[in-house]
C-alpha positions as CSV (number, residue, x, y, z in Angstrom):
1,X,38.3,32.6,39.4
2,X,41.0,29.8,39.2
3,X,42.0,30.6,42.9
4,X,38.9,28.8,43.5
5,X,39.9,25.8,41.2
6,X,41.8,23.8,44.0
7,X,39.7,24.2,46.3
8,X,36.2,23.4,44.3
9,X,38.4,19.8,43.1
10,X,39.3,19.4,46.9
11,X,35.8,19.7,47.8
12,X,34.3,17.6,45.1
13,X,37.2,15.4,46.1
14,X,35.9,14.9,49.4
15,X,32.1,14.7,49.1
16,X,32.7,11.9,46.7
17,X,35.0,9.8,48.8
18,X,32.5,10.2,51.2
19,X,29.5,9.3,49.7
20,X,31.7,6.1,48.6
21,X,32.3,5.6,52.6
22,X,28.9,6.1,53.2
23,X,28.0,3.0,50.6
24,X,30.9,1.0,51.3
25,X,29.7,1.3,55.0
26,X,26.1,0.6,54.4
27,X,27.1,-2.3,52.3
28,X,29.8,-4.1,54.0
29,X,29.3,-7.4,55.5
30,X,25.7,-7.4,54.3
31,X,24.8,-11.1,53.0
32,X,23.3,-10.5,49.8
33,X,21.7,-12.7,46.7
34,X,23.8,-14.5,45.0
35,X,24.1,-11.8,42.1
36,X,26.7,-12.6,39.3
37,X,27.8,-15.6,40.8
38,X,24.0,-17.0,41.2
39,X,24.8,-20.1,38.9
40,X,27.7,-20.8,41.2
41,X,28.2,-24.2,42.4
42,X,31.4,-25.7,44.6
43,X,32.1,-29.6,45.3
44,X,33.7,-31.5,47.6
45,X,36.9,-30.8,45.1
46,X,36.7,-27.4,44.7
47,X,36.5,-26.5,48.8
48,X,39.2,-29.7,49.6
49,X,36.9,-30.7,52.6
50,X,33.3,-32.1,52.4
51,X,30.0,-30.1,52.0
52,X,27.7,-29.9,55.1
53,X,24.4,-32.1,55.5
54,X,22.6,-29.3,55.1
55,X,24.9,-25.9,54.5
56,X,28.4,-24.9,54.3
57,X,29.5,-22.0,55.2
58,X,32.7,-20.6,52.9
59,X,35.4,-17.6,53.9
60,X,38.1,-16.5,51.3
61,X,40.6,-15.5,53.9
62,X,44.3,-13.5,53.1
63,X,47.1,-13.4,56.0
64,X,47.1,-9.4,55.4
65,X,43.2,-9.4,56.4
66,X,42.8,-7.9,59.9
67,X,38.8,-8.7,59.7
68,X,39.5,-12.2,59.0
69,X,40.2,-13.7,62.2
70,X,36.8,-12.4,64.1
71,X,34.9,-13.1,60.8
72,X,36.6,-17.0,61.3
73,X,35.8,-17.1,65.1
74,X,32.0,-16.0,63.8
75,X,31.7,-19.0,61.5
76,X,33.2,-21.9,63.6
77,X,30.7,-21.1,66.2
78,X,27.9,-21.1,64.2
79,X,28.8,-23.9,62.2
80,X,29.8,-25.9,65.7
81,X,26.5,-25.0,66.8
82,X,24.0,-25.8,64.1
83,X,23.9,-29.4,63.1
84,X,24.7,-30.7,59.9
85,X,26.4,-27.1,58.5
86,X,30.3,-27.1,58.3
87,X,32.9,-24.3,57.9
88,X,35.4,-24.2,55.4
89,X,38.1,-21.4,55.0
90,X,39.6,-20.9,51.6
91,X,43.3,-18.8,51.5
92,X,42.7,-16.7,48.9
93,X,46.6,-16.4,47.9
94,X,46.9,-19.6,46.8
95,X,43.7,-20.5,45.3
96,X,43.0,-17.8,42.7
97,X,41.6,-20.0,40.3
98,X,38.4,-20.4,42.5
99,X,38.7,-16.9,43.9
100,X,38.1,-15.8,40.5
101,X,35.4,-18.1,39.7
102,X,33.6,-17.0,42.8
103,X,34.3,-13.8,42.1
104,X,36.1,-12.7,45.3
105,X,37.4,-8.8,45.0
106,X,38.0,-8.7,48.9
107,X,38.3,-10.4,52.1
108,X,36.8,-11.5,53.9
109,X,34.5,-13.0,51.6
110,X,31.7,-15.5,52.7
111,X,29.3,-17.7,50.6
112,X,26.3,-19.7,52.3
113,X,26.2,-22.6,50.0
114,X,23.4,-25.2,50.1
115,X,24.0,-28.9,51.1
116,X,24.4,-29.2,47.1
117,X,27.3,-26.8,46.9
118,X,24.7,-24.0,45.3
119,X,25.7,-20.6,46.1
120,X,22.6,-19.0,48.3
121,X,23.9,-16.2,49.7
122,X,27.6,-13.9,49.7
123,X,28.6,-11.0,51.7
124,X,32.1,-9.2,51.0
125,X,33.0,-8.4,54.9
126,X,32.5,-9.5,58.2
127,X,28.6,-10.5,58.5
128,X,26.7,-10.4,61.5
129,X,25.8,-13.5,63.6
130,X,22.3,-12.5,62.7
131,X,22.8,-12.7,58.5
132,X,24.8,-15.5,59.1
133,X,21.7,-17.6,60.6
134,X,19.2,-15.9,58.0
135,X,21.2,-16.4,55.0
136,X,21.5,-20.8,56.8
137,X,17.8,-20.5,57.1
138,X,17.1,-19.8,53.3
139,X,20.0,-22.3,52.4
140,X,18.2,-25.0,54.9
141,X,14.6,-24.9,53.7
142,X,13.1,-27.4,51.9
């Protein structure tokens, strides 16, 4: 019987990390509610550029992110194509003071914010071009 130890950890082991995967996967990049950081709300001050008319879109970026330039690209267009929403990129190195109050466990990390700075929506990983204008929509209506 404990020849069959190693290999019954092993394969619990690996059915685990891949049902993890399998989550992280299905999860990833997915713009969500606001969850834990629903009450969430960043100025003018906190994002050191001014919010959009109507939206801002936020990244938490790190240089070591290899996702992080595409996600960027994503963003820039979508900001420099819908009027009155602006893109602002955070480096998440040097402003951990509002990475944890936004609570920002990985990068990229985007928040949809409101023209008043509310958090309305968050993914942690690259969203799609089509969350990107659903999660505007909901932060755009009246």
């Amino acid at each position: 019987m404990s020849g069959w130890t190693g290999p019954a950890v092993a394969a619990l082991a690996l059915a685990a990390a891949t049902a993890f995967g399998l989550l992280r996967a299905r999860r990833d990049g997915r713009l969500r509610g606001a969850g834990r950081g629903g009450a969430l709300r960043l100025t003018t001050a906190d994002l050191g550029a001014a919010l959009g008319e109507r939206a801002t879109l936020v990244q938490f970026s790190t240089s070591f992110c290899a996702v992080c330039p595409g996600t960027r690209r994503l963003l820039a267009d979508v900001a420099a194509t819908a009027p009155g929403v602006r893109f602002v990129e955070i480096d998440a190195e040097d402003r951990l003071d509002l990475v944890r109050r936004a609570d920002v466990m990985r990068t990229p990390t985007v928040l949809v914010l409101d023209r008043t700075g509310r958090l309305v929506r968050r993914a942690a990983g690259a969203p799609t071009r089509a969350d990107v204008a659903a999660a505007l929509e909901l932060a755009t209506a009246p």
